[in-house]
N, C-alpha and C positions, 0 to 999 in steps of 0.2 A: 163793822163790815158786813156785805150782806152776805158773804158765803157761809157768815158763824152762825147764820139763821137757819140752813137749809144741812136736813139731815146727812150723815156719813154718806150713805149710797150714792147720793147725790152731787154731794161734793168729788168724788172718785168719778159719776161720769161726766161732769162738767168738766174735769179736767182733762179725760180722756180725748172728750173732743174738742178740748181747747187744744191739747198736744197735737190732732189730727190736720186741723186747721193749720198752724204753724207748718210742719210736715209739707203738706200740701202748699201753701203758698210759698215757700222759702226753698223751698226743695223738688218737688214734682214739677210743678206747673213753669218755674224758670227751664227743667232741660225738656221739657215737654216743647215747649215753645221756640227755643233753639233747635230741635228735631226738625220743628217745623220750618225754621227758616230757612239750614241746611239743603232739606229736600228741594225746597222751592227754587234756593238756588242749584241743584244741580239740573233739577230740570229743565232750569231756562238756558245753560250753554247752549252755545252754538259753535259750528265748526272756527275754527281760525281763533278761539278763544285762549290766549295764554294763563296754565295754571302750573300748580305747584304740586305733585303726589306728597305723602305723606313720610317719605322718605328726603324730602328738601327737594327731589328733581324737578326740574322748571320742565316742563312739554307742555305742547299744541292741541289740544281737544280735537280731534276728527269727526270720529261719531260714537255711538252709545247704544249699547243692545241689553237693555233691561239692568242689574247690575253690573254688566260690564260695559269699558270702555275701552275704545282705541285712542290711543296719544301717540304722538309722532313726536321724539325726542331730538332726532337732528333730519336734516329732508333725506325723505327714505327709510328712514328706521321708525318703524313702528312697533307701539305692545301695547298688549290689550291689561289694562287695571280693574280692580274695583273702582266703582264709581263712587264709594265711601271716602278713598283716601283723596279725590280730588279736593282740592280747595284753594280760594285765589291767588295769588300772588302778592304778598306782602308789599305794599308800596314803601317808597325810602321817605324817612323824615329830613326835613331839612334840616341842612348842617349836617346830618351823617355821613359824613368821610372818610378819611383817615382821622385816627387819632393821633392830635398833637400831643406831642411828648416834649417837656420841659427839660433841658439838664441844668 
């Protein structure tokens, strides 16, 4: 193998930044990347957009002042969130209904 050729030192930083590498592709760069989609989509709501806060509650995107938001939970009731915990609305799969139960 060619790493039995190349001195001790050497071999410790080849490994080094072979661990870095992995690190970095497997770990950094995938939530790095998801950060980035996040933002992107929060950016692009627009008023009348149904979402879901991070507590399960479904509300209505109004508007947005920097990290906060105003959501309108039923007409009339408004509150203002972080704009972190907004996120969309899980669509239903089909066939998800009630669960049939056998006896």
């Amino acid at each position: 193998m060619i790493l039995l050729d190349i001195a001790n030192g050497w071999k410790t930083a080849i490994m080094i930044v072979a661990m870095i590498a992995v690190f970095y592709f497997f770990l950094i760069k995938p939530q790095s990347d998801r950060a980035k989609k996040e933002a992107a989509y929060r950016a692009s709501l627009k008023p009348g957009d149904r979402l879901m806060t991070a507590g399960g509650i479904h509300v209505t995107f109004v508007s947005a002042d920097g990290a906060m938001a105003t959501v309108e939970m039923a007409p009339g009731v408004r509150m203002k969130v972080q704009t972190a915990t907004l996120q969309p609305v899980p669509e239903k799969k089909a066939g998800s209904g009630k669960m049939k139960v056998e006896n």
